[in-house]
N, C-alpha and C positions, 0 to 999 in steps of 0.2 A: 376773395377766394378764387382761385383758377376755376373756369369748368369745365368738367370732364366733354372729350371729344365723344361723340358716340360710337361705339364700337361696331362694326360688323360682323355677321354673323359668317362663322368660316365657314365656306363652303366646300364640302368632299366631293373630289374627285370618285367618278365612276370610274371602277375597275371594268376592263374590258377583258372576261375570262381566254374569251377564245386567245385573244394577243397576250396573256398573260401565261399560256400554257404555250402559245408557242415562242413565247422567248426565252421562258425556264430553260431547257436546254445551255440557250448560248449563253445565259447568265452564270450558270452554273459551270458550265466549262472558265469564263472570264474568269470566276473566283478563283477556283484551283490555282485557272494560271498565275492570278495576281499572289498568290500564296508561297508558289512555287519561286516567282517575282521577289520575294521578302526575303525568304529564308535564303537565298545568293547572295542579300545584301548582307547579313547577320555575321559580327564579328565569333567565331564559333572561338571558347576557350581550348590554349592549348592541354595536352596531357598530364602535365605536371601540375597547370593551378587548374584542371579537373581532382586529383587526386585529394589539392589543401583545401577546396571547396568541400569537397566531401567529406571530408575530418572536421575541420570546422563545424560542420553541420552536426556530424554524429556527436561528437563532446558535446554541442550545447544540446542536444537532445537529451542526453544522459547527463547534462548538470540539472536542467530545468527538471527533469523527472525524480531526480535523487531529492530536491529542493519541493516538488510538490510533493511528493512523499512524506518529507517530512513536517510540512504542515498539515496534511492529513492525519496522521500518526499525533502528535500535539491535540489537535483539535477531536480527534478523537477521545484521547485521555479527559480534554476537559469536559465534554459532553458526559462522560462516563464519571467523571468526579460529580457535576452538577445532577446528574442522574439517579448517584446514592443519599444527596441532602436531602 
């Protein structure tokens, strides 16, 4: 059998408050920018496959709804049928 190496216990860094409120700022500025950074790169859809995306989406919301419907409706009957035996 191999044996186990012995593990070390992790050691935590101490946060240093004071450095830690005075870097929020500029960390907080970097995110945005790096956000602002992202959303340039992002291939944005154009108008027309905005429009079949959003059909798309709306049919299958009103397929799956009509479809859970009507297993509710089923499943209700039979509860209601096992309910009068």
């Amino acid at each position: 059998m191999k044996e186990r190496k012995a593990q070390f216990p992790v050691t935590r860094r101490r946060v240093g408050w004071k450095q830690f409120f005075k870097e929020l700022p500029k960390r907080i500025t970097k995110f945005f920018r790096d956000v602002v950074h992202e959303l340039k790169r992002v291939t944005w859809p154009k108008r027309k496959d905005l429009w079949v995306y959003t059909i798309v989406v709306l049919v299958t919301i009103v397929f799956f709804a009509i479809v859970l419907g009507l297993f509710d409706f089923i499943f209700l009957r039979i509860v209601e049928l096992l309910a009068r035996s």
